[in-house]
C-alpha positions in Angstrom: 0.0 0.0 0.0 2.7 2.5 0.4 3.4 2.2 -3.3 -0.4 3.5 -4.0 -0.3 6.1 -1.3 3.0 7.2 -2.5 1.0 7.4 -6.3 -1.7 9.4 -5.1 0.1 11.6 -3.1 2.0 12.7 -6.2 -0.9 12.8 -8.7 -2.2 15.0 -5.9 0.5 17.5 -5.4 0.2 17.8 -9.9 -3.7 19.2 -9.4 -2.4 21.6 -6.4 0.3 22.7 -8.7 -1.8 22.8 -12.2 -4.6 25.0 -9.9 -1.6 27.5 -9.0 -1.6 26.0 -5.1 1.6 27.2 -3.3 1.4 23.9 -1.1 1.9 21.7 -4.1 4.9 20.2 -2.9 4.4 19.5 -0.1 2.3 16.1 -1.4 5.2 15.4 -3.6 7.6 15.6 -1.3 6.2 12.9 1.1 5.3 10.9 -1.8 9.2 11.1 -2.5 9.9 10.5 0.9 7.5 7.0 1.5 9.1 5.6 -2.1 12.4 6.3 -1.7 11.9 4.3 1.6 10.5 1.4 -0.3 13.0 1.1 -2.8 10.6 2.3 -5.9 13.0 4.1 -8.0 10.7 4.5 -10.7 7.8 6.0 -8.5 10.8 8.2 -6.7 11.4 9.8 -9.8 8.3 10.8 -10.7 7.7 12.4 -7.4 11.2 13.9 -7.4 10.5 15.6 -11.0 6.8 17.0 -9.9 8.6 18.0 -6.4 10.9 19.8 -8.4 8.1 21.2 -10.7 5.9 22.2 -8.0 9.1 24.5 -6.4 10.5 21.7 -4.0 14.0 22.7 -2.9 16.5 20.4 -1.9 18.3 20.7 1.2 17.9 20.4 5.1 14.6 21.9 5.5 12.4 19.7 6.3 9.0 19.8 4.2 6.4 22.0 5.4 8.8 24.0 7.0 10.4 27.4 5.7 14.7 27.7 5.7 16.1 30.1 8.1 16.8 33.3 5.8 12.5 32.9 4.7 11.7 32.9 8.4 13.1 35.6 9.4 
């Protein structure tokens, strides 16, 4: 089941992003997150590229959460 969740979650976070939604990646980012845990690389990638898409960073900040120079 992780596999489908990790599907939806990303099909998800592609209608928040297509609708202009600013929390678009946040979806992709845990699908990305469960599949990478499971070993999919093929579903990874998909959620990496709409992650990307959607205005995902890559870095230490967690998702959901802002980096230290946007906080401030």
């Amino acid at each position: 089941m992780p596999l489908l969740k990790a599907q939806t979650l990303t099909s998800y976070g592609v209608f928040l992003c297509r609708r202009g939604d600013r929390r678009s990646a946040l979806p992709a980012a845990e699908a990305l997150r469960i599949a990478d845990g499971c070993g999919a690389v093929r579903h990874a990638e998909r959620a990496r590229v709409e992650w990307r898409r959607a205005g995902g960073r890559s870095g230490t900040t967690p998702p959901g959460q802002l980096p230290p120079q946007e906080a401030a």
